[in-house]
C-alpha positions as a printed Julia matrix, in Angstrom:
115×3 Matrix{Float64}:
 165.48   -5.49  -140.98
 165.14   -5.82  -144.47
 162.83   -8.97  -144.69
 165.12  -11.47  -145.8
 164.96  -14.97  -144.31
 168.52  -16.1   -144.93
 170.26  -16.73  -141.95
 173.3   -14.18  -142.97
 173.38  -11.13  -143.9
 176.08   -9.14  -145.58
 176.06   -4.96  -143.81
 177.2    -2.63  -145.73
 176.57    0.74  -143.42
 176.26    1.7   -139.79
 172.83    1.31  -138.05
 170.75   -0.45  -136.14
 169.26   -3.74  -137.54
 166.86   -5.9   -135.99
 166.49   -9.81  -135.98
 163.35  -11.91  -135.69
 163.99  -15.43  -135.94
 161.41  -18.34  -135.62
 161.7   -21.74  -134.03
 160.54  -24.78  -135.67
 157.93  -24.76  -132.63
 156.14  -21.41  -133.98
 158.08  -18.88  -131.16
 159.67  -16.29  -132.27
 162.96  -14.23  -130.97
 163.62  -10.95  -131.54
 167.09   -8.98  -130.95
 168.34   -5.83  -132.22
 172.24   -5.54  -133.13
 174.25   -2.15  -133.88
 176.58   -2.27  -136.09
 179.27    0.73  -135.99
 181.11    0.57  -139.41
 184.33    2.4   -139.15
 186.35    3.78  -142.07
 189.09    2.19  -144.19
 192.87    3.37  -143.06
 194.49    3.34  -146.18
 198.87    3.84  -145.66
 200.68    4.37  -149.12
 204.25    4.68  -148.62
 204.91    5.02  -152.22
 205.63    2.42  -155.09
 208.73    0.33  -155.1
 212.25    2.36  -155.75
 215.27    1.76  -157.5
 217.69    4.58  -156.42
 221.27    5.47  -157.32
 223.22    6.31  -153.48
 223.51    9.71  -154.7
 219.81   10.11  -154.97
 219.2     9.06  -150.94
 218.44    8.89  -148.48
 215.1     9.19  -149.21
 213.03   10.11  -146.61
 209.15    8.2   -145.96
 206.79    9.46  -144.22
 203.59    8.59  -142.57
 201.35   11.21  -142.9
 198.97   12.69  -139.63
 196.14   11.37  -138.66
 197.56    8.23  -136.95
 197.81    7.47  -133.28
 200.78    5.25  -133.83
 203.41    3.94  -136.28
 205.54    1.3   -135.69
 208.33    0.66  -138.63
 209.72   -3.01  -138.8
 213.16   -1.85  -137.25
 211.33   -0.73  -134.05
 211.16    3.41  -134.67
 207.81    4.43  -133.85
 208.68    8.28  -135.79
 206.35    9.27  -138.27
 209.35    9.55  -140.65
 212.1     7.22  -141.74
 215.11    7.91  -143.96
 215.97    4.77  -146.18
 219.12    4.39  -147.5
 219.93    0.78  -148.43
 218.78   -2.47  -150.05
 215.58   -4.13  -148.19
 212.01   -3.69  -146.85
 210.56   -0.79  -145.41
 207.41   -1.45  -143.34
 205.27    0.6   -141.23
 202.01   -0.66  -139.31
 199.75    2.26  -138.03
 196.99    2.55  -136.29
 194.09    5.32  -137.23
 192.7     7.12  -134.33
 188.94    4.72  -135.23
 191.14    1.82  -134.27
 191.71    0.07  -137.31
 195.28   -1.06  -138.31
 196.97   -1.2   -141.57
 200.55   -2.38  -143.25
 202.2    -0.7   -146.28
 205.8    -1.63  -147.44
 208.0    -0.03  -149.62
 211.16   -2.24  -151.19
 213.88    0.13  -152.05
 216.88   -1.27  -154.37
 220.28    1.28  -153.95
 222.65    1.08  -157.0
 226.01    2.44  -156.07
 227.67    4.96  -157.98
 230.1     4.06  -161.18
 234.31    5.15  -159.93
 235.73    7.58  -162.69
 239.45    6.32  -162.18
């Protein structure tokens, strides 16, 4: 489409692009290709957290938009309350099909004993 004769090309926007390509015999093909680029899902659970256990649970949530969320302990609720040491993962998919994978690590300190 745009006269370049490298054999790939690098699309950067939805449309309809045609191909001509030409045999070492002189014939010539010609195809045409449409290219639906769909928009970036971007999850953001947060940064990382270091929390005293007074200060939690702390509650993350997915926010709308999504037609599913799976977390990595198997709850597919758009909200998860985290409360200990580890990993928190959730994989969605936006309603355009594409997936994406945020994490937030959450560290809990316990609280000092006044004896």
């Amino acid at each position: 489409s745009n006269g370049s004769q490298t054999p790939i090309q690098e699309i950067q926007y939805s449309g309809i692009y045609n191909v001509t390509a030409a045999g070492i015999n002189g014939c010539t093909s010609t195809d045409e290709v449409h290219v639906n680029i769909k928009p970036i899902s971007k999850l953001e659970l947060g940064s990382d957290k270091v929390l005293c256990a007074n200060e939690l649970p702390l509650t993350l949530i997915v926010p709308s938009g999504y037609t599913s969320v799976v977390w990595n302990n198997g709850s597919v609720a758009s909200t998860r309350e985290a409360d200990a040491t580890g990993y928190y993962i959730a994989t969605v998919t936006a309603m355009n099909g594409c997936v994406d994978v945020d994490s937030l690590y959450l560290i809990r300190r316990e609280q000092p004993t006044i004896l």
